[in-house]
C-alpha positions in Angstrom: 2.6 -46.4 1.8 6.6 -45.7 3.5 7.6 -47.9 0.7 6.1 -45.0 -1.8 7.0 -42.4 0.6 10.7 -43.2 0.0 10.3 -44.0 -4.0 8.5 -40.5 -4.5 10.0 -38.3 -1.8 12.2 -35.9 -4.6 12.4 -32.4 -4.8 9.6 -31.0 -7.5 7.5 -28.1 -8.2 4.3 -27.6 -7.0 2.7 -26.2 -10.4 0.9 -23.3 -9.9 2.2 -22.5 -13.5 4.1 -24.2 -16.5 6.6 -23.8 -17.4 7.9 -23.4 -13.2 9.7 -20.3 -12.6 13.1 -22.1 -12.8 12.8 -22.5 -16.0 11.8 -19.8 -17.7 13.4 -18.4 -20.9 14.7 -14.6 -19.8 17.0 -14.6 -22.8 14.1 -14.6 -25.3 12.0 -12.5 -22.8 10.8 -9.0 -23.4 8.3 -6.5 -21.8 7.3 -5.6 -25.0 6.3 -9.2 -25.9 4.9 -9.3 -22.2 2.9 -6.4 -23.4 1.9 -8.0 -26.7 1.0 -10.7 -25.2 -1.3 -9.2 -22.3 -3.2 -6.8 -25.1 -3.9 -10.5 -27.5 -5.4 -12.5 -24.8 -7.2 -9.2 -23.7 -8.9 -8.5 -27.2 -9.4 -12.7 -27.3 -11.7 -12.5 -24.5 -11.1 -10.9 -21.7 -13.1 -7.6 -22.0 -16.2 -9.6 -22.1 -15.1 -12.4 -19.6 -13.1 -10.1 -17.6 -9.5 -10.9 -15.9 -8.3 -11.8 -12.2 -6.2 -9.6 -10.3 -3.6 -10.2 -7.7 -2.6 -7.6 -5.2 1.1 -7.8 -3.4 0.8 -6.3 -0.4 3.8 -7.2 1.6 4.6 -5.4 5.1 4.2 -7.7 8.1 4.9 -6.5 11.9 6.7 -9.4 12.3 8.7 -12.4 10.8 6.8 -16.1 10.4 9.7 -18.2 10.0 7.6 -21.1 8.1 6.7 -18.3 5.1 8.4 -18.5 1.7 6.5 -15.2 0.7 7.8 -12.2 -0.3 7.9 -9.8 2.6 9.1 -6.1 4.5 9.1 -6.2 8.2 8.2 -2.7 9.5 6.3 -1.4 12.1 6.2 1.7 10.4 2.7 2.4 9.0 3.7 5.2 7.0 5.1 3.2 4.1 0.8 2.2 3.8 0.2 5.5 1.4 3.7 6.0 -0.7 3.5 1.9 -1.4 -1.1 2.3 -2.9 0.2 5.4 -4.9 2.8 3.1 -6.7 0.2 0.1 -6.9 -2.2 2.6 -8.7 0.4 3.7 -10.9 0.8 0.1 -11.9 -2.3 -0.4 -12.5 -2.7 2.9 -14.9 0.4 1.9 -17.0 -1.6 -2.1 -17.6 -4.9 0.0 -18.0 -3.4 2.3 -20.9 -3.0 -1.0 -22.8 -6.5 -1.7 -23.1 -9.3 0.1 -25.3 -11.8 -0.9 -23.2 -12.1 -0.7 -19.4 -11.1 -4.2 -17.7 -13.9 -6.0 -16.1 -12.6 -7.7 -13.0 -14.0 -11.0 -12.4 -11.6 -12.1 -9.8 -9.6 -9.5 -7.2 -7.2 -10.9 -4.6 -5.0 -9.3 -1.6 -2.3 -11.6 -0.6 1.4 -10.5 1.1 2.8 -10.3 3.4 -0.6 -9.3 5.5 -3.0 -7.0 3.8 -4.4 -6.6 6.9 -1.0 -4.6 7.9 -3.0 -1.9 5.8 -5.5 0.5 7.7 -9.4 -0.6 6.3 -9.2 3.5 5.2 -6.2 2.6 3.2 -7.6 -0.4 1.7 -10.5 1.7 0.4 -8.3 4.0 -0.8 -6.0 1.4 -3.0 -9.3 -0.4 -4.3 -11.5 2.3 -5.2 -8.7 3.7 -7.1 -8.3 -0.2 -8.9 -12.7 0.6 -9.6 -12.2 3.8 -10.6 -10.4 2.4 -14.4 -12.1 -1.1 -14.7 -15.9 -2.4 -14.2 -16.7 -5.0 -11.7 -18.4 -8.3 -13.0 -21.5 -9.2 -12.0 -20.3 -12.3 -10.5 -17.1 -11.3 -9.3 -15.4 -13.2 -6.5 -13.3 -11.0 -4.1 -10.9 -12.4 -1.3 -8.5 -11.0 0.7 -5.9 -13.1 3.4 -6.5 -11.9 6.3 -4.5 -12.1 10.0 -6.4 -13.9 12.4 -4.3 -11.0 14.9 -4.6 -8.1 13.0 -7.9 -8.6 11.3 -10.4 -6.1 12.8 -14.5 -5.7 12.2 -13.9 -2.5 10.3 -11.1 -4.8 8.3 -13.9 -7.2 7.5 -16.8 -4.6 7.3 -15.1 -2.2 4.8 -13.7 -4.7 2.5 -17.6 -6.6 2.2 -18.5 -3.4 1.4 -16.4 -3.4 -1.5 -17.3 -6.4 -2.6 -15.5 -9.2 -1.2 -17.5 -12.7 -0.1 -14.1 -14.2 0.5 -11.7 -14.4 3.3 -8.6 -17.2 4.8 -7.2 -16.7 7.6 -3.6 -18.1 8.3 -3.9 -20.8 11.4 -0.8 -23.1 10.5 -1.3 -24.8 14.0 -2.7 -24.3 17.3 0.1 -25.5 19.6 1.8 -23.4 21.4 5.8 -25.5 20.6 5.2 -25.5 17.3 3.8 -21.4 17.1 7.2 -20.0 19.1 9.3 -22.2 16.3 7.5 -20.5 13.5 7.2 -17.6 15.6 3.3 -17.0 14.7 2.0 -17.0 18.4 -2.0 -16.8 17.7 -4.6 -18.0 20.3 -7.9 -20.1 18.7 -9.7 -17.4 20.6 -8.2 -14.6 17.8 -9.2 -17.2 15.0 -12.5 -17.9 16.6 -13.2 -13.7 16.7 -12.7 -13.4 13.3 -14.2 -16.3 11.9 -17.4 -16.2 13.5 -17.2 -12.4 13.2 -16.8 -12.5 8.9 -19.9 -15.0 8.5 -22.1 -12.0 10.8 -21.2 -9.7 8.6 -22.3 -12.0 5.5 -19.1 -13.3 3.8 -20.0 -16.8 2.4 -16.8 -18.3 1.9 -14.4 -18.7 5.4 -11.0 -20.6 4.7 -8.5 -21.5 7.3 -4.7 -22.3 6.2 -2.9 -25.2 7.8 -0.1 -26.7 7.9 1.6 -29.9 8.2 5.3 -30.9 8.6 6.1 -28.1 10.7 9.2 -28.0 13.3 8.3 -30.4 16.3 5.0 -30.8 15.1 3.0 -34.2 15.3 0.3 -36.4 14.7 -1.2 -35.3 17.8 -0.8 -31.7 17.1 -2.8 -32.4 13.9 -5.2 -33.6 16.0 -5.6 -30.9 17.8 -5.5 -28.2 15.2 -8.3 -30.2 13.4 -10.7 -31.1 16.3 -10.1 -27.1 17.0 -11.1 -26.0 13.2 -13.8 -28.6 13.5 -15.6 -26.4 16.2 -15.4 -23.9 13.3 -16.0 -25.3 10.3 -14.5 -23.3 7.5 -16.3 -23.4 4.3 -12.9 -24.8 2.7 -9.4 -25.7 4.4 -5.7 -25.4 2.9 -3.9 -28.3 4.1 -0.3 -28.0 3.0 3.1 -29.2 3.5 5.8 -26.9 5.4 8.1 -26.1 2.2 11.2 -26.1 3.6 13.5 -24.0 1.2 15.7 -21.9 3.4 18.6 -21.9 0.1 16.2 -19.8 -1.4 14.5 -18.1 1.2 17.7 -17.3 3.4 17.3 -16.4 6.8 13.3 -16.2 7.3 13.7 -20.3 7.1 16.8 -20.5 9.5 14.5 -19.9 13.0 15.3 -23.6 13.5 17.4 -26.7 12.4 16.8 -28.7 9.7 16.6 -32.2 12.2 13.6 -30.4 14.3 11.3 -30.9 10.9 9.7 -34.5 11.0 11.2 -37.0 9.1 9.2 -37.4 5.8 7.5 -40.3 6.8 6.5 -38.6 9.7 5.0 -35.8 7.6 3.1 -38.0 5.0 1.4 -39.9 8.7 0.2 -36.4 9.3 -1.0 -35.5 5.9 -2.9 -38.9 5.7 -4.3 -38.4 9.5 -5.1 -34.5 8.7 -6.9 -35.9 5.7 -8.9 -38.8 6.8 -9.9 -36.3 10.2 -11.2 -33.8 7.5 -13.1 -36.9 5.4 -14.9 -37.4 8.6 -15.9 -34.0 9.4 -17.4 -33.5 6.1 -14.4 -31.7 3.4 -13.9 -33.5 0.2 -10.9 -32.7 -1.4 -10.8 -30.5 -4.4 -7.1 -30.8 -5.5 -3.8 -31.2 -4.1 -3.8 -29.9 -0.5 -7.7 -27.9 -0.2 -10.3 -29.5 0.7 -13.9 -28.0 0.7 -17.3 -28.9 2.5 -19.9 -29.4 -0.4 -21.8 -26.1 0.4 -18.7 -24.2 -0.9 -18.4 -22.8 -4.6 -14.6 -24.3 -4.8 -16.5 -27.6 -4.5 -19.2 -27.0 -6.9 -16.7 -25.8 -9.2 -14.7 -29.3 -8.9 -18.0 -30.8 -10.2 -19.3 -28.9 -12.9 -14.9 -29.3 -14.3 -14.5 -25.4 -13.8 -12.0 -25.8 -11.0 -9.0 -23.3 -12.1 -5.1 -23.3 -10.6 -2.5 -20.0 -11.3 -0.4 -18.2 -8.8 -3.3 -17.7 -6.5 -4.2 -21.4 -6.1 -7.1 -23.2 -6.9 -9.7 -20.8 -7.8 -13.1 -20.7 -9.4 -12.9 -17.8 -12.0 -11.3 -19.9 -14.9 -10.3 -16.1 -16.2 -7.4 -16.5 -19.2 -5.5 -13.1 -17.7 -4.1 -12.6 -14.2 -2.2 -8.9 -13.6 -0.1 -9.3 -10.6 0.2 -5.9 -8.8 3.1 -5.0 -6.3 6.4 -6.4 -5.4 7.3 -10.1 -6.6 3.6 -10.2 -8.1 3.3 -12.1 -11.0 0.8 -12.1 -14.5 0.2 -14.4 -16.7 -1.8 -14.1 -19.9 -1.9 -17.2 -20.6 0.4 -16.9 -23.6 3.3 -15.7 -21.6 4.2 -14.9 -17.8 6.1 -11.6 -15.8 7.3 -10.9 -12.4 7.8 -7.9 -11.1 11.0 -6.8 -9.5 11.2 -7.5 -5.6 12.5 -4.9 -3.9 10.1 -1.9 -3.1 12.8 0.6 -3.9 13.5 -1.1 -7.4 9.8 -1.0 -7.8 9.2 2.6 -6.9 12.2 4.0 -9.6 10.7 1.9 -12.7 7.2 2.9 -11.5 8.2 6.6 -11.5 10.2 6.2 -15.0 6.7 5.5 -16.3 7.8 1.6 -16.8 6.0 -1.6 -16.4 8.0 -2.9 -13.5 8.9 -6.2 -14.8 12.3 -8.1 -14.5 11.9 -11.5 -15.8 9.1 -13.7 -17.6 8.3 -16.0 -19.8 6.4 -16.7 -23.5 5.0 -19.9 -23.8 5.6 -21.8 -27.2 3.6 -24.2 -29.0 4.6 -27.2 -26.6 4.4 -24.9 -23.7 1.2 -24.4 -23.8 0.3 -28.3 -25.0 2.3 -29.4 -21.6 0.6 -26.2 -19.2 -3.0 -28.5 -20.2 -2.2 -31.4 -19.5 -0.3 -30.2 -16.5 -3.4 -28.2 -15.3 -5.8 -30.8 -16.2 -3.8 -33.1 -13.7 -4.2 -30.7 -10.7 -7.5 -29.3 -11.3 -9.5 -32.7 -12.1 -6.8 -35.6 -11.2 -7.1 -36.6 -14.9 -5.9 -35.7 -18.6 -6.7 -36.7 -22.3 -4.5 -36.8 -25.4 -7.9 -38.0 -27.5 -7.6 -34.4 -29.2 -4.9 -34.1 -31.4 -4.3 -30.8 -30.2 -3.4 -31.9 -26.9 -0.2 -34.6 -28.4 3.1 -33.8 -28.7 6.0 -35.4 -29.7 8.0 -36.6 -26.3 4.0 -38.2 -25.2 5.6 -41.7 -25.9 8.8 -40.9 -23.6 6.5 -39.8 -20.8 4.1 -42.8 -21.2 7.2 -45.1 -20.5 8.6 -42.8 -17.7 4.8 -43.2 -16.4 4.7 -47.4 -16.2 6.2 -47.3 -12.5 3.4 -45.2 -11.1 1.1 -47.3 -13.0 2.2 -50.4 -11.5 2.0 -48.8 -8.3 -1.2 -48.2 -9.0 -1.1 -44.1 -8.6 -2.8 -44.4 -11.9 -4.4 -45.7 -14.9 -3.9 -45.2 -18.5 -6.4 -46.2 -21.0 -8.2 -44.9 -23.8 -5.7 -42.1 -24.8 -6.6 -41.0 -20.8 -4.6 -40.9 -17.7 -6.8 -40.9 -14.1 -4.9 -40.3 -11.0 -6.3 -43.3 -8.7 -7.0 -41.9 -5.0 -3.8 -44.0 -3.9 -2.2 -41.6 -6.3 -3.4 -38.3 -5.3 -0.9 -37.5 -2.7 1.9 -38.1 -5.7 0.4 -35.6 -8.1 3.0 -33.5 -8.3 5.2 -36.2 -9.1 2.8 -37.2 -12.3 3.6 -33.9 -12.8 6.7 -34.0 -13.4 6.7 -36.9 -16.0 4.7 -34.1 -18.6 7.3 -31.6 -17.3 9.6 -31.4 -20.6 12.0 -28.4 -19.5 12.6 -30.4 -15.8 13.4 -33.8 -17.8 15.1 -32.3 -20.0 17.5 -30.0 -17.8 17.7 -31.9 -14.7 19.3 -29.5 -12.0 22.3 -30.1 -10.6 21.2 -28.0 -7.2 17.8 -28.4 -5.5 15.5 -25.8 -6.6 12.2 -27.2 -5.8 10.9 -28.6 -1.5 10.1 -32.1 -1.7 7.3 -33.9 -2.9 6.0 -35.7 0.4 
């Protein structure tokens, strides 16, 4: 496995869309074919299958030094109300598209910490989001909450809206490795909340960790994970520490580069994390979540419903996404936009009556050939050119770039099929890449992307 380690450790994307943000065509991008876009794939389908909505909510009392999010460090609650007037105002200018009121299968409050937000406030911002759109009968609703700043009335006001959903951030229990990502959280605070959310009746309970961390080790893992074990989260995000501080400036500068581990360090925790989960019962869904087999994300694995867009893996295979708030991006499947990131940018377009988009991306013909296969790969370890549909003209070129992993056995071709082998799944993103046309054929000259392992 080293030998792999140091074949396939490269810098890639982690494809929670395709084309990756790096290469998207802004020159060629407009709102108003954003717009066109959003209104054809809402008339295709989405006003009887309804859409997914992400909500940016991005104040935090503090700085994490691990997080590549999007973020405003405040203590000032005040900005709570000016920054759900603006979201609401977003949300109008998307609704005024529509004929029809938007029924919203899937709803999701990432940041930042929503739990920043007052519970009043929260019912204040989502009642307004109800008040223009119909919720479906199935809907799933989750929110991220802060195992610190997550209170019962958090937890008690948002299941009354709705939501069955809720992952809290744990990253790791030891203290070392908390002061160096300066996210100092007791298992006690994790254990209120937890244990707190199933009372009330939520069904789903996700915990976030992560591996790779600054002084972290094998034995840390083991302690965070015999820790969540006396838990039990329905399903577990077990991720690699993206180290990107050329992008993410000083948020990622809490601590050198030499205190990460070394990356075969990291992969011995990411195959200890994962066999400790095997044996406590999680099966895992796609790259990095696992799931116990009681949970909808695995159900959804097996029936072949599992979905992946900007919120992760998901169950709601929903063709729209409308990204609210700073940084958040939509998709409509035919065509991507993110919003501008900085509140007061966001604020001036919003009050101009604008959409307040500054970049995106329409998908052409091979775009959205490459975005199945690509999605096929993450969601169900496997993809199929059978369908004439699903070839294009570079498949031969990829095939060939393809023949090392094959004889490394990460995979096997047959039958106009690729199957990721298990000895292949921690290199998905790297299969990835050989169906990536825009990376292969623009190789960048800087590093854009963390690494692979």
């Amino acid at each position: 496995m080293d030998n792999l380690i140091a074949k396939y450790n490269v810098a890639g994307p982690r494809y929670t869309s395709y084309p990756t943000v790096p290469y998207w065509d802004s020159r060629t991008f407009s709102v108003q074919g954003w717009r066109q876009s959003l209104v054809h794939s809402f008339q295709e389908g989405d006003r009887q299958e309804g859409i997914s909505i992400y909500i940016h909510l991005p104040f935090c009392e503090s700085l994490c030094t691990f997080c590549g999010c999007h973020k405003r460090i405040t203590k000032r609650h005040e900005v709570e109300v000016p920054y759900i007037q603006a979201l609401l105002k977003e949300w109008d200018l998307y609704c005024a598209l529509f004929e029809t009121k938007p029924v919203i299968k899937e709803l999701h409050l990432g940041g930042g910490t929503p739990t920043f937000f007052s519970a009043e406030n929260l019912t204040l911002l989502l009642n307004g989001l109800f008040d223009k759109a119909v919720k479906a009968q199935d809907h799933e609703f989750s929110f991220e909450g802060h195992p610190n700043s997550t209170t019962e009335a958090h937890l008690q006001t948002l299941y009354g809206l709705g939501f069955r959903r809720v992952s809290f951030g744990v990253q790791d229990y030891n203290e070392s490795v908390q002061r160096a990502i300066h996210r100092i959280q007791p298992f006690e605070n994790v254990k209120r909340v937890t244990e707190l959310a199933r009372k009330i009746g939520y069904t789903s309970v996700g915990h976030d960790i992560i591996f790779g961390l600054p002084f972290q080790t094998e034995a840390h893992i083991k302690t965070t994970i015999a820790l969540t074990r006396q838990l039990m989260p329905d399903r577990i995000a077990f991720y690699s520490y993206a180290h990107v501080p050329w992008i993410k400036g000083n948020g990622q500068r809490g601590f050198k580069s030499e205190d990460l581990p070394s990356p075969e360090d990291k992969r011995g925790q990411y195959e200890l994390g994962k066999a400790l989960l095997a044996q406590a019962g999680y099966v895992e869904i796609g790259m990095d979540h696992f799931a116990l087999e009681t949970d909808s994300l695995f159900t959804s694995m097996e029936k072949g419903t599992l979905h992946r867009n900007f919120m992760g893996y998901t169950t709601s295979r929903t063709q729209t996404m409308i990204g609210l708030g700073v940084s958040a991006i939509s998709d409509s499947w035919y065509g991507f936009a993110q919003n501008v990131k900085h509140i007061e940018a966001y604020y001036q377009l919003l009050e101009r009556g604008q959409i307040p988009v500054y970049r995106g991306h329409i998908l052409n013909e091979e775009d959205l050939i490459i975005r199945r296969h690509v999605l096929n790969l993450m969601c169900r370890f496997e993809t199929s050119w059978e369908d004439e549909a699903n070839h294009f003209g570079e498949l031969p070129d990829v095939i060939i770039d393809l023949q090392e992993m094959l004889e490394d056995n990460l995979l096997e071709i047959a039958r106009k099929r690729l199957i990721v082998t298990e000895k292949g799944k921690p290199f998905i993103r790297n299969i990835c890449m050989a169906f990536d046309l825009r990376l292969q054929r623009n190789k960048p000259e800087t590093q854009l992307f963390s690494q692979t392992v």
